[in-house]
C-alpha positions in Angstrom: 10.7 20.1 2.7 8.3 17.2 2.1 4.6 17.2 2.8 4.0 13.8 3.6 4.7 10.1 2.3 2.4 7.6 0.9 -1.2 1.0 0.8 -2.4 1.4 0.4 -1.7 0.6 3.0 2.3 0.2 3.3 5.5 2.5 2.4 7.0 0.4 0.2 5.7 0.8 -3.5 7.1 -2.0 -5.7 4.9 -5.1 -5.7 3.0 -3.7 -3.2 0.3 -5.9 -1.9 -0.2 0.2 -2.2 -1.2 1.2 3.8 -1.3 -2.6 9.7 0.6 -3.8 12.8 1.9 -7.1 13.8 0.4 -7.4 17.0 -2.1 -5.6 19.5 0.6 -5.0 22.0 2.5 -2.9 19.9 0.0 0.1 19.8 0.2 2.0 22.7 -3.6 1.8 24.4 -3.4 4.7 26.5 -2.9 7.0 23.8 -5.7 5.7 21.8 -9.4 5.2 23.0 -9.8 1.9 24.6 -12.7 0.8 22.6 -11.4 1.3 19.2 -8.6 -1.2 20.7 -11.0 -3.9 22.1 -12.7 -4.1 19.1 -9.7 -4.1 16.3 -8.6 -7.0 18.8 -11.9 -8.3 19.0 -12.1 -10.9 16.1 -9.0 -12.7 17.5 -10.5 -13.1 21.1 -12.0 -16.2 22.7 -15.5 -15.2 22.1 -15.0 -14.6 18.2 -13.2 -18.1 18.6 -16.4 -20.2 19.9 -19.0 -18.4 17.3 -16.6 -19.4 14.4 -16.9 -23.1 15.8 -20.7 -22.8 16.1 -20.6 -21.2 12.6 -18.6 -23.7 11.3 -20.6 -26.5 12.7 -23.9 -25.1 11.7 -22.7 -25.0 8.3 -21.3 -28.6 8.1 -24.8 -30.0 9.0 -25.9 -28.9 5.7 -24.5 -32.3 3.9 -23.4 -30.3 1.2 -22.2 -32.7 -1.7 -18.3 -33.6 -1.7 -16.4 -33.0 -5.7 -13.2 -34.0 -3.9 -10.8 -35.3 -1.6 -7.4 -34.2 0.2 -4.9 -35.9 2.1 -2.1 -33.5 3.6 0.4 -34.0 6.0 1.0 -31.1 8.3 3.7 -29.7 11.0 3.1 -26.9 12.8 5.5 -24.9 15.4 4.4 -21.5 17.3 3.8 -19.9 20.4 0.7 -17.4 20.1 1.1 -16.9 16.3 2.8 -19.7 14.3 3.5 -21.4 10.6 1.7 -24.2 9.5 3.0 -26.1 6.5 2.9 -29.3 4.6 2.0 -31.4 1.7 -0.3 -34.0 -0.1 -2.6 -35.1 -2.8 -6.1 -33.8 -4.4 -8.0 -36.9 -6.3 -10.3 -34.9 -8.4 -12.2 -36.4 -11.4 -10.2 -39.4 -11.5 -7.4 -37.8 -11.4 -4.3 -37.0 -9.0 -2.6 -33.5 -8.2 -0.1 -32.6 -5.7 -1.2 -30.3 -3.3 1.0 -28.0 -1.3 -0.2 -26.3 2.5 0.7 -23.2 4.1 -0.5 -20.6 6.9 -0.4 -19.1 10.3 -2.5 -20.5 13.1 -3.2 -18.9 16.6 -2.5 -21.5 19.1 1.1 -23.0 21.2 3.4 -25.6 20.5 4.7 -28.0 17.9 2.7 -30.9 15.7 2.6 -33.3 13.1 -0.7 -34.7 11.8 -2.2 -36.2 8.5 -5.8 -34.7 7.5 -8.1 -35.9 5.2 -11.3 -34.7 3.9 -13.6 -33.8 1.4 -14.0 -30.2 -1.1 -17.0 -29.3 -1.6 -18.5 -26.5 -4.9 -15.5 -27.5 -6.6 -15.4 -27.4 -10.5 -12.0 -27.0 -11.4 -9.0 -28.3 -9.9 -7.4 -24.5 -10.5 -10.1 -23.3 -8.2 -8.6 -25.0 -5.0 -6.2 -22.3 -5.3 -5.9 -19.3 -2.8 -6.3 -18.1 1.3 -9.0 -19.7 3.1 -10.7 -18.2 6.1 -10.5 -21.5 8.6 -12.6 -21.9 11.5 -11.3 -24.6 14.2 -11.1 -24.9 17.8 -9.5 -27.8 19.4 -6.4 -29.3 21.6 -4.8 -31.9 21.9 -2.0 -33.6 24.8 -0.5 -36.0 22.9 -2.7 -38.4 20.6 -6.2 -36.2 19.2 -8.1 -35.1 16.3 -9.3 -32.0 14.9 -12.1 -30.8 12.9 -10.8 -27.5 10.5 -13.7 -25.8 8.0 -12.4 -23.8 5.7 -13.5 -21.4 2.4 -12.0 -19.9 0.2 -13.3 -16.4 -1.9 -14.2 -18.9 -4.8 -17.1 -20.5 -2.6 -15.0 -23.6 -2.4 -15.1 -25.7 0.7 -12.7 -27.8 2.2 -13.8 -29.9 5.2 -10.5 -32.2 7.4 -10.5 -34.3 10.2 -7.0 -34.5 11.4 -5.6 -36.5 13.6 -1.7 -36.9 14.8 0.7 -36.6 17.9 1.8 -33.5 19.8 0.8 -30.2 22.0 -1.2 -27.6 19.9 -3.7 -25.5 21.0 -5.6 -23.5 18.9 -8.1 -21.0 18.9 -10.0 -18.1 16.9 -9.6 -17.7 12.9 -6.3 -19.2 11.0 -5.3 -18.2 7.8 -4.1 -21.2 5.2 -3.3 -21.0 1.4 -3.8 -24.2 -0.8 -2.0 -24.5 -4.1 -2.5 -26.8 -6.5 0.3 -28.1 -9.0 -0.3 -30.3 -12.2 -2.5 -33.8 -13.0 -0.1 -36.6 -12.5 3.0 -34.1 -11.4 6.2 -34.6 -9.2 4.8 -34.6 -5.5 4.3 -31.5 -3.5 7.6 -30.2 -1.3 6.6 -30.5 1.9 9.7 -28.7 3.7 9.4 -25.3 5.4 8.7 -22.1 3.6 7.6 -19.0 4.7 3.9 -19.0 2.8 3.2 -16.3 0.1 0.0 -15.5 1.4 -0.7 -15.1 4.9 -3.2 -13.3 6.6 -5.9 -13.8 9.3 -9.4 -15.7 8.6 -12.7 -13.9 8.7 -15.2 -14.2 11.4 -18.6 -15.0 10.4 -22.1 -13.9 11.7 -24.1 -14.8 9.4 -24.1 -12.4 6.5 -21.7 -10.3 8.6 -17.8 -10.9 8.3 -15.5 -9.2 10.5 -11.3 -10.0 9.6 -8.6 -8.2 11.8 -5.6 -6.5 9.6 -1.9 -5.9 10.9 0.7 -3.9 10.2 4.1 -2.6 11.4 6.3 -0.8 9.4 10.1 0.0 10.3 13.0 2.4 8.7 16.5 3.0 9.5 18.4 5.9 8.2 22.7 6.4 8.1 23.9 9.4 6.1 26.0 11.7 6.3 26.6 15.8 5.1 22.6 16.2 5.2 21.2 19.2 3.4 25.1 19.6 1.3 26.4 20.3 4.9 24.6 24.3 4.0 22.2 25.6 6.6 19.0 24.2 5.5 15.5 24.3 7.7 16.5 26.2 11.1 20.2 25.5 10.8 22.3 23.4 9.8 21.6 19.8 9.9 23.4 17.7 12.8 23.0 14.7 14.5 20.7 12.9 11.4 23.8 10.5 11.2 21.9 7.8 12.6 17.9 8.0 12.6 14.8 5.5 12.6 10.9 5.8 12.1 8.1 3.3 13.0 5.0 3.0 12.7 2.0 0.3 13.1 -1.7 0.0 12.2 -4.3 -2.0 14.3 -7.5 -2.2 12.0 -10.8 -4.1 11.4 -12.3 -4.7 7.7 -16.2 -5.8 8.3 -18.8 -6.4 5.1 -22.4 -7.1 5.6 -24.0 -8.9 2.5 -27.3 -7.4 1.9 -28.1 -10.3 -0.8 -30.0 -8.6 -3.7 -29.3 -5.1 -2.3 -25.7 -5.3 -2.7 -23.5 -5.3 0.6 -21.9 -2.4 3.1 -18.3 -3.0 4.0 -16.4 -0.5 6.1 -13.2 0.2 7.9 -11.6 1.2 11.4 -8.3 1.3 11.9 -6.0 3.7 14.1 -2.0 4.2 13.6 1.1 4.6 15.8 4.2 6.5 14.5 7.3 7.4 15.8 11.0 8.8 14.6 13.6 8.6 17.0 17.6 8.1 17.4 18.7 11.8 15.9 17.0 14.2 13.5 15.4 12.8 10.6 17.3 13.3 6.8 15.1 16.6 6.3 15.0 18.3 9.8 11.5 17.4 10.1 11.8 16.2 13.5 14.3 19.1 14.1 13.0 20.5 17.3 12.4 17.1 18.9 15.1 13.9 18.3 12.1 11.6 19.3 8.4 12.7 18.0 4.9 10.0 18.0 1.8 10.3 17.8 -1.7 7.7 18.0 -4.2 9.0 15.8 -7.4 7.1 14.2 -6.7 6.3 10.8 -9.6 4.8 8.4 -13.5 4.9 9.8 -15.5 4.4 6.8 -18.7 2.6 5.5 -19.6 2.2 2.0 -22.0 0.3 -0.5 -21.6 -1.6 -3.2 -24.5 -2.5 -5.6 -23.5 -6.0 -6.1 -26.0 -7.3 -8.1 -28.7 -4.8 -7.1 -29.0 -3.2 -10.4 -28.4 -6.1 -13.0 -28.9 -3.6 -15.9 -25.3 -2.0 -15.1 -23.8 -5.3 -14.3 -21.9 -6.3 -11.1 -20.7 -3.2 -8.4 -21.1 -1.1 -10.8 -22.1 2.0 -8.4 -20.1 2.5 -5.5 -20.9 4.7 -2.1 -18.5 5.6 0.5 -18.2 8.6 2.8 -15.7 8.7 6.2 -11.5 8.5 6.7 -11.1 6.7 3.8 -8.1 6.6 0.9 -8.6 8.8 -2.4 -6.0 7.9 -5.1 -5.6 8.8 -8.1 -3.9 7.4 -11.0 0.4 7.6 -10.4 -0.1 9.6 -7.2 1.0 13.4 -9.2 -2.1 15.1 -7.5 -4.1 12.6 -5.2 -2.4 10.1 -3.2 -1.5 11.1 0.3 -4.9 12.3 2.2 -3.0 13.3 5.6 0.6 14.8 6.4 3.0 12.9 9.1 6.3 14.6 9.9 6.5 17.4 13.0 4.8 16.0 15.8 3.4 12.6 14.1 7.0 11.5 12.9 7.1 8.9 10.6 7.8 11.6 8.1 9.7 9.2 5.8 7.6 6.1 5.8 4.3 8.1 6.4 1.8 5.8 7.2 -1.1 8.1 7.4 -2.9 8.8 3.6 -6.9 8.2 4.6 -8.2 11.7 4.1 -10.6 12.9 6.6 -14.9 13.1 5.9 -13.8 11.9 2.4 -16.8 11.2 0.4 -16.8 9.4 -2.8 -19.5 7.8 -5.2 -18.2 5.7 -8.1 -20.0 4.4 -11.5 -18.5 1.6 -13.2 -20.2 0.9 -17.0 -17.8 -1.2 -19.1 -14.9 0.9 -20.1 -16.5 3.8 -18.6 -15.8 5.1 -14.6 -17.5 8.2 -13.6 -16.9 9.0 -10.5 -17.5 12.7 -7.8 -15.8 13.5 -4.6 -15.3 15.9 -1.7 -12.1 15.6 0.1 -10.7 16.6 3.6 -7.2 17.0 3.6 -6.2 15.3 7.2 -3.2 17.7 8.3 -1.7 18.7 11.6 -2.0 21.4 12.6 -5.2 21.3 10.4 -5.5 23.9 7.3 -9.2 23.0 6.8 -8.9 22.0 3.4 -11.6 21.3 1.4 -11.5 20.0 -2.2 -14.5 18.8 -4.3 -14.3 17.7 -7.7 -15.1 14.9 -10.7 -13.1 12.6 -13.0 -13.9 10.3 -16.1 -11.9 7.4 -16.8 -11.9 5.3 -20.0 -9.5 2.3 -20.8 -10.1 -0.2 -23.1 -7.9 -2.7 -25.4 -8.9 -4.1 -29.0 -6.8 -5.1 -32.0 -5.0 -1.4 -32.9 -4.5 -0.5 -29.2 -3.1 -3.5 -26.8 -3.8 -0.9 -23.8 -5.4 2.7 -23.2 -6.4 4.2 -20.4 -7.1 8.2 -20.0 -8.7 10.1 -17.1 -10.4 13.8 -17.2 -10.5 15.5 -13.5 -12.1 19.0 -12.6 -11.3 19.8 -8.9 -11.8 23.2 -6.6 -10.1 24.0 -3.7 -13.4 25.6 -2.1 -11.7 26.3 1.7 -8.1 26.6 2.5 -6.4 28.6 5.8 -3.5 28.2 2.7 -4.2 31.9 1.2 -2.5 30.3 -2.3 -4.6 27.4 -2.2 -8.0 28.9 -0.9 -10.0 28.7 -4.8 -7.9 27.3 -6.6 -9.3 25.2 -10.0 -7.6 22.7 -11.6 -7.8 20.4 -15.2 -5.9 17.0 -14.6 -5.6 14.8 -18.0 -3.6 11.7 -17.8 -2.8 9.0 -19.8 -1.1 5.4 -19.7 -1.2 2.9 -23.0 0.7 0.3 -24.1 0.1 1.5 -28.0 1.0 -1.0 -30.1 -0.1 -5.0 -30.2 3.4 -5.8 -32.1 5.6 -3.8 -29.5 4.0 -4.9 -26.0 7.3 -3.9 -24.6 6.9 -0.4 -25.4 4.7 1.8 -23.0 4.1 6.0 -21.8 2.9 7.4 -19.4 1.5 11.1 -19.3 -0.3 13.8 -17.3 -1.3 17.4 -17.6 -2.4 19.7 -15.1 -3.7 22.9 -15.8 -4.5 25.4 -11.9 -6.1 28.9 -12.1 -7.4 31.1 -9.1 -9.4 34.5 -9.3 -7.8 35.6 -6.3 -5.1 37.9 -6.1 -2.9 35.4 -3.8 -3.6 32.1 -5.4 -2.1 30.1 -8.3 -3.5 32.6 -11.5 -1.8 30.6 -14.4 0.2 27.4 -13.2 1.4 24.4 -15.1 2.5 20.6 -14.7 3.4 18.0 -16.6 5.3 15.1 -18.0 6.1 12.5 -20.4 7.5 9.2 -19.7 8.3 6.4 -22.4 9.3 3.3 -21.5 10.8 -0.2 -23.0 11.5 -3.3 -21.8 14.1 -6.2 -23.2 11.6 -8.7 -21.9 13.7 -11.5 -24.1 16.8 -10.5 -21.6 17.9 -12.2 -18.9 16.2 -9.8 -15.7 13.7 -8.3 -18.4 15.2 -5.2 -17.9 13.3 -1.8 -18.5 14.4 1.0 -19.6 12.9 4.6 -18.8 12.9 8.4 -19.1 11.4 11.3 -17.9 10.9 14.2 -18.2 8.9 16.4 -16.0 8.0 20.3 -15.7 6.3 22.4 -12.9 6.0 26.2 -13.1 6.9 28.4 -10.6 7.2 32.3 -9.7 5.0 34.6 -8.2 1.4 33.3 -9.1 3.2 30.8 -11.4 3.6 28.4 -8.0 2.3 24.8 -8.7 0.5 23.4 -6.3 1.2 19.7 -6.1 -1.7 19.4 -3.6 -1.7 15.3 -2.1 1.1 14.5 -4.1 2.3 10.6 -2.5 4.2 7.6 -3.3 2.9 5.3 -6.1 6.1 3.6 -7.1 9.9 4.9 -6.5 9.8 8.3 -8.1 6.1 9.1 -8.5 5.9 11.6 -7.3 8.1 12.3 -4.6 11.4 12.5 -7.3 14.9 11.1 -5.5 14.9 9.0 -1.9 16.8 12.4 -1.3 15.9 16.0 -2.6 12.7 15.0 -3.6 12.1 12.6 -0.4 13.2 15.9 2.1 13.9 19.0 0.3 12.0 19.9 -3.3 8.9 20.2 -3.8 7.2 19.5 -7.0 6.6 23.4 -7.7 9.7 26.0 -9.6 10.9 22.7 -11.0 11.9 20.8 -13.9 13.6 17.4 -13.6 15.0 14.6 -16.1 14.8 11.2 -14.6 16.8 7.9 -16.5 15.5 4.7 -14.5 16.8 1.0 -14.8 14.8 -1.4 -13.7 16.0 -5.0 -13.2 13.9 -8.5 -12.1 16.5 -11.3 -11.7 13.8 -13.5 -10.4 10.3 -13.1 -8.6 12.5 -12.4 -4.7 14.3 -9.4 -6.6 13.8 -5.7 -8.1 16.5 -3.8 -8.4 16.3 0.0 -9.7 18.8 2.7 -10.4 18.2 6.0 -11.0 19.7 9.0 -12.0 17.8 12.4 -11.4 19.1 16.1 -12.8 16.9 19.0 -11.3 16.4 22.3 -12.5 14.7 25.6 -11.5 12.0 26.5 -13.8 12.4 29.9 -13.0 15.5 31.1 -11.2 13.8 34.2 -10.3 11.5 33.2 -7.9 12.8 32.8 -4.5 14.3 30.3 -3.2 16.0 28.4 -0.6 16.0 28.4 4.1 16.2 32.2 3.7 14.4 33.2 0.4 16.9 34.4 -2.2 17.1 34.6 -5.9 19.8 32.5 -6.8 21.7 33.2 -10.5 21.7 29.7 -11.6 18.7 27.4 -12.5 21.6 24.3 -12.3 20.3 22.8 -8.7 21.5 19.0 -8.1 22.3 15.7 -9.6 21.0 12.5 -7.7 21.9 8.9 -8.4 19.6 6.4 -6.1 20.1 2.4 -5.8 17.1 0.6 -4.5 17.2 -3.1 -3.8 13.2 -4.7 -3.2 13.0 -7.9 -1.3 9.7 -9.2 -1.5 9.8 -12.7 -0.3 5.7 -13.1 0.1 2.9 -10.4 0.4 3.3 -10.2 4.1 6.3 -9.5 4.6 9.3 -7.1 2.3 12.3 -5.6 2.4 14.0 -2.7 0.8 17.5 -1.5 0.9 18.4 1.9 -1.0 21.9 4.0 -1.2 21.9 6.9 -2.4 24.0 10.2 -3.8 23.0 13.9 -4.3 25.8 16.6 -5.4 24.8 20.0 -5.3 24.8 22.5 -8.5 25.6 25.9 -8.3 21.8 26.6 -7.7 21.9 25.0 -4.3 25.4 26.0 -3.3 24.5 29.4 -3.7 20.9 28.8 -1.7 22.2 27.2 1.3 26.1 27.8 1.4 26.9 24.0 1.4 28.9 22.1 -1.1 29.3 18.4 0.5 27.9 15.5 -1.2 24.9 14.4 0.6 25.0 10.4 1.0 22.2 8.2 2.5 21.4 4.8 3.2 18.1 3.1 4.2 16.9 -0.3 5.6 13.3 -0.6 5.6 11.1 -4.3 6.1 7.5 -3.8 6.5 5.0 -7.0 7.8 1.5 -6.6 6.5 -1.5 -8.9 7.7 
């Protein structure tokens, strides 16, 4: 049984933008304390709305001088949160680009209007590019005009009166993305189209920004013979025919600029998650068809040097202690700070992976990152697990070596209620490269793990690793890659591996299959091949196939509901088909069928010999 899926801040791992809600109604506030809620709402309220007007306007007065100009034409339609879109021109050093407009605004109703207006700090036209954070307030019954300020991260400035005919109100930050096409070009399309970045605007006090961050997050489940139809968990598996899991995040991202002294940013964020409709694929909800739970999610502050120390360059030393997210190269040993399933739900999409009173300091010095860290694993019920360690990364590229990058790690388990886990050491190598300049499509990927424990109960001499070469046909039509793995984890007696946080990085790393690896192995008494396609018809489309074949490592360790020693090492074969929609960086979809037929390992374990078939619709909306 799983021990928890991976943001980053969202499920989904390919082209992730990898871990928040779409809307303050959708968290339940009585199971959360009111004031979290007030003030991950805040930034979006009336008040926040008037102080980005008097920022806005306190900034304009500074006559700063104008590099450009812009003239757009813009429709808008909502009601509370709606699309703005449009098109127009950028004259910019005597010459003329086509500009293209897109974003979500907070305000009712439907308009067209022309704006025009100057850019300010601009010094290439490339630089236009990108989200703004907009401040406006304004309406308008029929004929008005509006003022909209706007910057984006490149210190550009873009400053529109616009005037046209309709009802909008509007209020509080907007979030608008400008992009720029070529000198002299074929005009901008100015039709609909959902935008490719969307997000809300900061608020700004000064050298303090505040910007609100949504997310909701939604799976569907239809399968059928779950767990080979054998008794697996408590029993055998019924009623998972039909099952769903939700899940949404209401959070605040804040940074204070300290000017020479670097700048603090933090986090607070809490999470809802629910599973519902029938037991989940891997009985996790088993005792309960409907399981959810409110828990706070990120609380963090943290420095960064900024330019406070000039010798080591920019942020090159980084501070952070709280609920905060601890990852780890491909997700093999760190990924997933806190378990879902049981009484949280969500078991499948997991939105929880901050780890609790995580502390972290970072140092960044060309190719070099040293970095030390104590870690809280962030369970229920909790296990009081404590981890402390340090890594060294290096990664550079020249002439001989297009890419290289290769990480050291030393960790202890120092405190565990887990008797096996309770002093355990472990060595972590990993490596990723791209060796060779004259075959860029050829790539590996590697890791090593080495765990030892004096004590009688833990992990005395256990092993993990892998290899994974890859190649790509990037001259085909859909660039397809091709790649292989293989992958080896010890196990018996004092042999167990202990995959620790093990999450989500990508499909198959390192929770291996949407099916036994997603709900019933672990990555402990196990070897696996993995063959992956992957195929990109265009920039909408990924599409992966997979094909797993699991093996015990050692068939005399126990195993199985009711531990047994099973006489074959031969445990499944698993064929996955996963279809990614990512139409913008908001806003994704996934669709994934997939097959698992037991071996004679698994028949024996849990006396089932069904094929176990699943398929899952997931979308996921990130603000």
């Amino acid at each position: 049984m799983q021990n928890g899926k991976p943001e980053t801040q969202q499920r989904k791992p390919a082209n992730p933008p990898p871990s928040r809600s779409v809307g303050c109604f959708a968290f339940p506030v009585s199971r959360f304390p009111l004031l979290i809620f007030l003030i991950a709402c805040s930034p979006i309220a009336v008040p926040a709305g008037f102080a980005l007007a008097e920022s806005a306007q306190e900034e304009s007065s500074e006559a700063l001088p104008a590099s450009a100009t812009i003239t757009v034409t813009v429709r808008s339609a909502g009601l509370g949160v709606g699309f703005v879109w449009g098109a127009g021109t950028l004259q910019f050093q005597g010459q003329e680009y086509p500009l293209r407009l897109d974003g979500i605004g907070v305000g009712a109703g439907v308009a067209a209007m022309t704006a025009r207006g100057v850019v300010s700090h601009l010094k290439r036209a490339e630089d236009l590019n990108g989200q703004y954070s907009a401040l406006g307030v304004g309406g308008e019954f029929g004929r008005g005009k509006n003022r909209l300020r706007m910057r984006n991260a490149k210190g550009v400035v873009v400053d529109l009166i616009a005037e046209g005919r309709g009802i909008q109100f509007g209020l509080g930050p907007r979030g608008v993305t400008l992009e720029v096409g070529t000198a002299g070009g074929p005009p901008a399309d100015a039709g609909f189209a959902l935008p490719k970045t969307l997000g809300f605007g900061e608020a700004a006090y000064g050298p303090l920004a505040l910007q609100p961050t949504l997310n909701v997050q939604v799976a569907g489940f239809a399968e059928g013979n779950a767990g080979f139809g054998g008794t697996w968990a408590t029993g055998p598996i019924h009623k998972s025919d039909l099952s769903m899991q939700h899940s949404n995040e209401i959070g605040l991202n804040g940074r204070l600029d300290l000017d020479q002294y670097g700048a603090l940013h933090g986090r607070i964020s809490g999470v809802f998650s629910l599973s519902g409709g029938g037991i989940d694929p891997g009985a996790t909800s088993f005792s309960d068809f409907n399981t959810n739970k409110s828990t706070i999610e990120a609380a963090f502050l943290g420095w960064q040097s900024g330019n406070a120390l000039p010798g080591l360059g920019y942020n090159a030393v980084e501070l952070g202690y709280g609920n905060q997210n601890y990852q780890v190269f491909d997700g093999l040993l760190f990924w997933q700070g806190a378990h879902d399933c049981g009484a949280r739900g969500a078991c499948w999409i997991s939105p929880r992976k901050a780890f609790r009173e995580a502390g972290t300091a970072r140092l960044a010095v060309g190719d070099w990152l040293l970095e030390a860290f104590h870690l809280k694993l962030n369970d229920d019920p909790s296990t009081r697990t404590r981890v402390a360690g340090g890594r060294m990364e290096y990664a550079f590229q020249d002439e001989i070596v297009k890419t290289l990058k290769t990480g050291l790690m030393y960790f202890n388990v120092y405190e565990s209620d887990e008797r096996s886990r309770d002093g355990l050491n472990g060595f972590y190598v990993y490596q990723d490269a791209t060796p060779l300049p004259s075959l860029a499509d050829f790539q590996y990927t590697t890791s090593f793990v080495a765990e030892t424990n004096s004590a009688a109960v833990g992990n005395s001499e256990a092993y993990g690793w892998y290899i994974a070469p890859a190649y790509a046909l990037s001259r085909l039509p859909w660039s397809p890659q091709l790649s292989y793995r293989f992958a080896s984890f010890s196990g018996g007696g004092a042999r167990n591996f202990d995959p620790l946080f093990a999450g989500l990085s990508d499909w198959g790393n390192w929770f291996q299959g949407e099916l036994l690896g997603e709900w019933i192995v672990s990555n402990s008494n196990l070897r696996s091949h993995m063959v992956r396609l992957k195929l990109s018809p265009n920039e909408l489309f990924t599409f992966n196939l997979f094909y797993y074949k699991f093996l015990l490592a050692d068939r005399e360790e126990s195993f199985g509901p009711v531990p047994t020693r099973v006489s074959s090492r031969q445990l499944a074969d698993e064929i996955d088909a996963i279809l990614d929609l990512t139409a913008t960086n908001w806003w994704s979809m996934t669709v994934a069928v997939s097959m698992a037929v037991p071996n004679s390992g698994f028949r024996e374990a849990i006396g089932g010999s069904a094929t176990w078939v699943n398929s899952m619709l997931y979308t996921n909306f990130n603000f």
